[in-house]
C-alpha positions, -999 to 999 in steps of 0.1 A, spaced: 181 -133 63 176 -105 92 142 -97 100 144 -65 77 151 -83 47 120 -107 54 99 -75 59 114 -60 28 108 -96 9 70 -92 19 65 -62 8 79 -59 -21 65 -95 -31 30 -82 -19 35 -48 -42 44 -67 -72 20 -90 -69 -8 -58 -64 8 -41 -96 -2 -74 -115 -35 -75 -107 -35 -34 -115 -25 -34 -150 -47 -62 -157 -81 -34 -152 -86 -21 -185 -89 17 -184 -130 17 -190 -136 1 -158 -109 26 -138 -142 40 -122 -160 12 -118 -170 1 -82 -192 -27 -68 -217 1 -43 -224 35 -40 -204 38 -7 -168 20 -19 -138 31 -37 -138 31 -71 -109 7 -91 -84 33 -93 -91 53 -60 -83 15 -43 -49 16 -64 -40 51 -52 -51 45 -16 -22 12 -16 -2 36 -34 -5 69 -12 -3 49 17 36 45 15 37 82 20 18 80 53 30 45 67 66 64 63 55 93 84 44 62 111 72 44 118 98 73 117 76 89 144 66 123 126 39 146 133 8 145 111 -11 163 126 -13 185 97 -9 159 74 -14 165 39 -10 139 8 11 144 -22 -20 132 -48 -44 158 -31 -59 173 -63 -41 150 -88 -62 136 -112 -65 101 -119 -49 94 -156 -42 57 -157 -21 30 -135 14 35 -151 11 72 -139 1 62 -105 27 35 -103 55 65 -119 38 91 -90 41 67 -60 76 56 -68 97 83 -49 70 76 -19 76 40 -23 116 39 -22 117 63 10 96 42 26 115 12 20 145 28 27 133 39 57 123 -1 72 161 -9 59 176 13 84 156 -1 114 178 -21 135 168 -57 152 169 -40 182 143 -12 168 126 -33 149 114 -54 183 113 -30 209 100 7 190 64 13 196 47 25 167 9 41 176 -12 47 149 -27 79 145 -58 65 132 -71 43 160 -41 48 183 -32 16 190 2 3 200 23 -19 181 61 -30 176 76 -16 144 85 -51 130 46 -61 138 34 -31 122 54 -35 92 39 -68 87 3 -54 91 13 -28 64 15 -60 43 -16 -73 53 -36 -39 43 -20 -39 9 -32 -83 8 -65 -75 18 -71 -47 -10 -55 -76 -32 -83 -98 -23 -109 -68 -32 -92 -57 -63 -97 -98 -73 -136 -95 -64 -140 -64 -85 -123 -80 -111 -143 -107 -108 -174 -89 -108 -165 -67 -136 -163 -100 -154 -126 -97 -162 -102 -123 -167 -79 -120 -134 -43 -118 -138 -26 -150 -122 -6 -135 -93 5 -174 -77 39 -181 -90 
C-alpha cells in the first residue's frame, strides 16, 4: 500500500465508522446536547461533515480568506440529508489526497489557517482523522448520556 491509500483506508474507515454511530441517534434527540455552550447532536454531525469542504481548501493551498460554507443557512432535516449534502464535498476531498504524490505527501507544508501551525500534508491528513475520532468519542458520550443503546462500531 502507498502512503495515500493508508491515508485513504483511515479515513474512510473513520467516516464509516462516524456514520454508524449517526444513524443510530433517533431524530428526537437531533437537538439534544450535554451544556448550554456545546454543539447540539446534529450540529456535531455537520461540523465532521462540512469539514471536508474546508480541509480540501487546506491542503490544495487555497485562499479562504473569504471563506464561506456550503450548509450556511441550510437547515438541519435529518442524517440521511446531511450524509446526501456532504457527499460531493466528501469525494473532492478524497480525490484530492489521491492525487498527492509520496514526494508531496512528505515534503508540502500545510499551515492551518486556524492556529497557523505547520504541518506535512501526509501528518495533517492523519490529524484530519483524528478530529473526525475525537468527535467519535463525543458523539459515544452523548449517546451514552441520552441513554441510548450505542451502535457497535468495533468490527
Amino acid at each position: 500500500m502507498t502512503h495515500n491509500d493508508l491515508i485513504l483506508h483511515h479515513l474512510n474507515e473513520t467516516r464509516r465508522r462516524s456514520i454508524i454511530l449517526w444513524k443510530g441517534l433517533p431524530e428526537e434527540f437531533y437537538h439534544w446536547k450535554p451544556d448550554p455552550d456545546a454543539m447540539t447532536a446534529i450540529e456535531m454531525i455537520r461540523h465532521v461533515l462540512q469539514a471536508d469542504y474546508g480541509w480540501n481548501m487546506i491542503i490544495n493551498q487555497e485562499d479562504m480568506s473569504n471563506y464561506k460554507t456550503p450548509w450556511e443557512g441550510k437547515l438541519f432535516l435529518n442524517v440521511e440529508d446531511e450524509l446526501e449534502f456532504a457527499e460531493p464535498h466528501r469525494q473532492n476531498f478524497l480525490s484530492s489526497i489521491g492525487k498527492f504524490s509520496e514526494k508531496e505527501l512528505s515534503e508540502t507544508i500545510i499551515i492551518h489557517p486556524g492556529n497557523g501551525t505547520e504541518k506535512l500534508l501526509g501528518a495533517y491528513l492523519l490529524r484530519i482523522g483524528y478530529h473526525e475520532s475525537v468527535h467519535a468519542g463525543q458523539f459515544l458520550s452523548y449517546l451514552r448520556t441520552m441513554g441510548i443503546e450505542r451502535p457497535f462500531i468495533w468490527d
